[in-house]
C-alpha positions as CSV (number, residue, x, y, z in Angstrom):
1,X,39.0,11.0,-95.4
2,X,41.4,12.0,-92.7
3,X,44.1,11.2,-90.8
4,X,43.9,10.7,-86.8
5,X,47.2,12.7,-84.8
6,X,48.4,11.7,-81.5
7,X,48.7,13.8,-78.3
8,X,51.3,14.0,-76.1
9,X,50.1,14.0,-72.1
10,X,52.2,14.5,-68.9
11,X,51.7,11.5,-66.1
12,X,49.6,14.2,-64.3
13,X,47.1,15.1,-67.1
14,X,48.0,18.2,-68.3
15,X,47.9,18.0,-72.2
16,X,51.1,19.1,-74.3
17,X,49.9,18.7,-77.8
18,X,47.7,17.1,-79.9
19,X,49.3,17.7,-82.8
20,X,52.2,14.9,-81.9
21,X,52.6,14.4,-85.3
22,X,51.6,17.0,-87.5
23,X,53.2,19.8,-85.5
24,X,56.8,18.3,-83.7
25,X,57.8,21.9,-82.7
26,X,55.4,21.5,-79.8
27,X,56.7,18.1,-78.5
28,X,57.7,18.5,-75.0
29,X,59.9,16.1,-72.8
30,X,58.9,17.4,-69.5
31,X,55.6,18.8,-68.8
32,X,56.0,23.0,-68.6
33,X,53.1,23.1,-66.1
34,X,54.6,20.2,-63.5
35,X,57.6,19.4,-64.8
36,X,56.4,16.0,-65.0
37,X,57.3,12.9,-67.8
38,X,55.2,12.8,-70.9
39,X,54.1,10.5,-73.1
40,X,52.5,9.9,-76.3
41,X,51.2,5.9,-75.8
42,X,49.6,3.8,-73.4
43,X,52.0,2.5,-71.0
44,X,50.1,-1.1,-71.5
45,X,49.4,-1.5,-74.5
46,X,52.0,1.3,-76.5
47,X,49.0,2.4,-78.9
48,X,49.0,6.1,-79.6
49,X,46.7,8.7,-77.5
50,X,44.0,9.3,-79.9
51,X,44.8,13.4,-80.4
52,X,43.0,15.6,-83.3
53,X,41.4,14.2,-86.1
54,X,42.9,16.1,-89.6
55,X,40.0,16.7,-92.3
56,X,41.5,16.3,-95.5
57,X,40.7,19.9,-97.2
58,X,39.4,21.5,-94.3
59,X,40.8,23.8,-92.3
60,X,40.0,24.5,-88.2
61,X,40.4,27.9,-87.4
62,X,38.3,27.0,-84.2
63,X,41.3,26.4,-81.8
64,X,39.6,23.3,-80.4
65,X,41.7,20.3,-78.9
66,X,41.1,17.2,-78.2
67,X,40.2,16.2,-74.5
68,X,42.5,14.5,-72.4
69,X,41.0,10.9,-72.3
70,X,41.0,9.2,-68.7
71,X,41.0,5.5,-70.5
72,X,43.3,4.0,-73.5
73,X,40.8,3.7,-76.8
74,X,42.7,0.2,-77.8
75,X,43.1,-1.9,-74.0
76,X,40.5,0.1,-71.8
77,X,43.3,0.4,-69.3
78,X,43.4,3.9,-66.9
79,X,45.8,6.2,-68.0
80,X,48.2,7.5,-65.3
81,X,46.6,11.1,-64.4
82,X,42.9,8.7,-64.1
83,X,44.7,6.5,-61.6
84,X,45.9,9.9,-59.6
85,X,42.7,11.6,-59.9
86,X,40.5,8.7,-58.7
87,X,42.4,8.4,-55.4
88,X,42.1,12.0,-54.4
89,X,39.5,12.6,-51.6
90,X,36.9,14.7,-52.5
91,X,36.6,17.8,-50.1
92,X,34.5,17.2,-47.0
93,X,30.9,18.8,-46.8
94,X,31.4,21.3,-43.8
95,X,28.5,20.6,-41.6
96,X,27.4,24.4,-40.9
97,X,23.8,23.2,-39.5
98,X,26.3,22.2,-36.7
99,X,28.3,25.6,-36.1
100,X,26.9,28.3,-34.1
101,X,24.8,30.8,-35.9
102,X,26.9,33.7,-35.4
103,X,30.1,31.4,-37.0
104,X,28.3,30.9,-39.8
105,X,26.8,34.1,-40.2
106,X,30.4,35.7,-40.0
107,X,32.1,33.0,-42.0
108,X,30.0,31.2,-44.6
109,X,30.3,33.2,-47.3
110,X,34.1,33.9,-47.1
111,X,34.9,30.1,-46.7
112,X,33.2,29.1,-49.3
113,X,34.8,31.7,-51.7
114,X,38.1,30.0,-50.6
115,X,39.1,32.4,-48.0
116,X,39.9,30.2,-45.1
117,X,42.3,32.4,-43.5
118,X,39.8,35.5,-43.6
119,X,36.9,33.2,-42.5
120,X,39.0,32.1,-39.5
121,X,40.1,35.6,-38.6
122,X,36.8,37.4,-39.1
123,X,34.9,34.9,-36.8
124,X,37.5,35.2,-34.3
125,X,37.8,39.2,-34.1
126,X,33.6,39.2,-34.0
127,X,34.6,36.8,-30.3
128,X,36.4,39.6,-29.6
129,X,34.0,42.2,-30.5
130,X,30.8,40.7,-28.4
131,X,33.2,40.1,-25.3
132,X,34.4,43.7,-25.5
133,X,30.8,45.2,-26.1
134,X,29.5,43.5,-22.5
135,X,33.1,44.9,-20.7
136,X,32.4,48.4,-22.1
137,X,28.6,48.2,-21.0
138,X,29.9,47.2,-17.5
139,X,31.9,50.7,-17.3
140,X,35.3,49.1,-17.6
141,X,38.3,50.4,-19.3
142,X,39.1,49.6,-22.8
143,X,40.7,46.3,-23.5
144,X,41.6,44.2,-26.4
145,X,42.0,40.7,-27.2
146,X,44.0,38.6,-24.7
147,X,44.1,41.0,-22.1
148,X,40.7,41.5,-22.5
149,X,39.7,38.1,-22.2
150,X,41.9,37.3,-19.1
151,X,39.9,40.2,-17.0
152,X,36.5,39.6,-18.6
153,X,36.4,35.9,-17.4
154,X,38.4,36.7,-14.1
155,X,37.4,33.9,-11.7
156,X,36.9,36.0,-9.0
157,X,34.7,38.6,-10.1
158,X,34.2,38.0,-13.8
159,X,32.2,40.1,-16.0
160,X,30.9,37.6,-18.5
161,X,30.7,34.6,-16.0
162,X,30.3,30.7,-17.7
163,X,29.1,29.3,-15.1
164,X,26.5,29.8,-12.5
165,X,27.6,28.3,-9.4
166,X,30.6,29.0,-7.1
167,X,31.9,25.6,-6.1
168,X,35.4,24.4,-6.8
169,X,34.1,23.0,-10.6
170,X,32.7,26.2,-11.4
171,X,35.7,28.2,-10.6
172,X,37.7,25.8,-12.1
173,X,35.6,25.8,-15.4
174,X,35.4,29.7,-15.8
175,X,38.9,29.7,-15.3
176,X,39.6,27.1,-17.8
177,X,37.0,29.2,-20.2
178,X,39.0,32.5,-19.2
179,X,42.4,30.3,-20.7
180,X,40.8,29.1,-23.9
181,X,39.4,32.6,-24.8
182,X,42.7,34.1,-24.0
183,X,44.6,31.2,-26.2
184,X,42.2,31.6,-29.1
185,X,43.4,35.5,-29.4
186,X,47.1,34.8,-29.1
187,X,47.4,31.5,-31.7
188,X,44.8,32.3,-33.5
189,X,43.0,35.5,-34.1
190,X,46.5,37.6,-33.6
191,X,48.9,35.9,-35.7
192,X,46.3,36.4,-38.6
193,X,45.5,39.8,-38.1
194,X,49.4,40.7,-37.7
195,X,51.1,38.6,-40.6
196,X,49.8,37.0,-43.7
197,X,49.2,33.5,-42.0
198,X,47.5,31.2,-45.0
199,X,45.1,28.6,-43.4
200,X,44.5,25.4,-45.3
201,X,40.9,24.5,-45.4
202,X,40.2,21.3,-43.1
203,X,42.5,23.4,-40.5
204,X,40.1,26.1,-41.2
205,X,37.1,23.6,-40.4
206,X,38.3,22.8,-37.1
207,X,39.5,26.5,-36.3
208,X,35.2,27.3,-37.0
209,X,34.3,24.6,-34.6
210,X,35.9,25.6,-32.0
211,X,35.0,29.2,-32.3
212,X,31.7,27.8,-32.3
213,X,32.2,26.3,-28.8
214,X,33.7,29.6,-27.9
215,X,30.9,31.8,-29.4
216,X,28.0,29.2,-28.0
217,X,29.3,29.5,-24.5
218,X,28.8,33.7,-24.7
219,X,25.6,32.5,-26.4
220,X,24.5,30.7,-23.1
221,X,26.1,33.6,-21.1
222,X,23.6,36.1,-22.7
223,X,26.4,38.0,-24.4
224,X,24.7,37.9,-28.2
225,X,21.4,40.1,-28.7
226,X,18.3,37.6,-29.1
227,X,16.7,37.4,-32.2
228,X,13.2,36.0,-30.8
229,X,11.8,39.2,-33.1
230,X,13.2,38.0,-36.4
C-alpha cells in the first residue's frame, strides 16, 4: 500500500515540490525560478497534481521526482505551462544550402553552438579579409574596414570592380555596392568587434544572408580562390 502526494507547479512549469504534503517546509507561494503563481490543483477541475507516490516501508534514497505532467490525470484539461509551451514557435530551420559557401564555412559551426553574435562577426571580418587581400595584391597601402571598402570599390577606378560595364547603371551599381560594403563594416562588423553587442538569433539569420549577398558579389568579382581542385 501507499499513499499518492501532491506537487506544487508554478503557471510556467517549473516544479516546486512534490512532496505538497508530506514535506510543507518546501511549499512555495511564488515560484523561486520566475517568480511566478503556484499551484497545487487543476484550475478546472481543483483535483490535486498527482506528485510522488509514498511506499509504505520503503524508503527512496534515489532522489527521483515526479515529472511535471502537461495534462490534469482527473478532466484531461491542459495545464497552464502546456497551454504556454504549445504556442511557442519552434526555431526556424536556417536554410544554409542557400548561404554562400564561404558564410557557411565561416559561420556554421559557431551559430549552431549558439554563438550568434561571434557567427555574425566572424563572417563579416573574413568580408573584410578577402577585400583587403585583393587591395594589398594591387600594391596599395594598408587599409581597414570602412575606409577600406570606400577606396576598394571607388567608382572611378575601383580595385575590386562589380560590375563590368561603364554606363550610368554600372557606375551607379558599384557605387551602390561600394555603400553597402562600407555600411556592413560600420553597423555591423565594428560595433561587434568593439563592444560586447549580443545578437539574437533570427537577427543573426538575416545578418548571414546578407553577408552572403555581400560575399557572392566578391565571389562573382573573382576575389575568393577557386576550388575547381577540391
Amino acid at each position: 500500500m501507499g499513499q499518492q502526494d501532491v506537487q506544487q507547479v508554478c503557471l510556467n512549469g517549473h516544479q516546486i515540490t512534490d512532496r505538497f504534503n508530506s514535506s510543507p517546509g518546501s511549499r512555495r507561494k511564488f515560484c523561486p525560478t520566475c517568480g511566478e503563481n503556484t499551484i497545487s490543483a487543476c484550475p478546472q477541475c481543483k483535483a490535486p497534481i498527482c506528485g510522488y507516490y509514498h511506499v509504505d516501508g520503503f524508503i527512496d534514497l534515489s532522489g527521483r521526482c515526479e515529472p511535471v505532467p502537461s495534462h490534469c490525470s482527473s478532466c484531461g484539461s491542459a495545464f497552464p505551462w502546456a497551454a504556454k509551451a504549445a504556442v511557442q514557435p519552434e526555431p526556424q530551420e536556417i536554410p544554409w544550402c542557400l548561404l554562400h559557401p564561404e558564410v557557411v564555412r565561416v559561420a556554421r559551426t559557431r551559430f549552431e553552438a549558439g554563438h550568434y553574435a561571434d557567427a555574425v562577426e566572424a563572417v563579416f571580418k573574413e568580408i573584410n579579409v578577402v577585400v583587403k587581400r585583393v587591395w594589398l595584391a594591387a600594391g596599395k597601402p594598408e587599409k581597414d574596414g570602412s575606409d577600406l571598402m570606400f577606396s576598394a570599390f571607388a567608382h572611378t577606378a575601383p580595385v575590386v570592380r562589380l560590375v563590368s560595364g561603364s554606363t550610368l547603371t554600372d557606375t551607379s551599381m558599384q557605387q551602390g555596392y561600394m555603400h553597402l560594403f562600407a555600411g556592413a563594416m560600420l553597423a555591423i562588423r565594428n560595433p561587434k568587434a568593439h563592444e560586447n553587442v549580443e545578437i539574437e538569433r533570427d537577427r543573426g539569420i538575416l545578418f548571414l544572408a546578407f553577408a552572403s549577398l555581400l560575399m557572392g558579389k566578391l565571389d562573382e568579382a573573382g576575389c575568393l580562390p577557386s576550388h575547381d581542385a577540391d
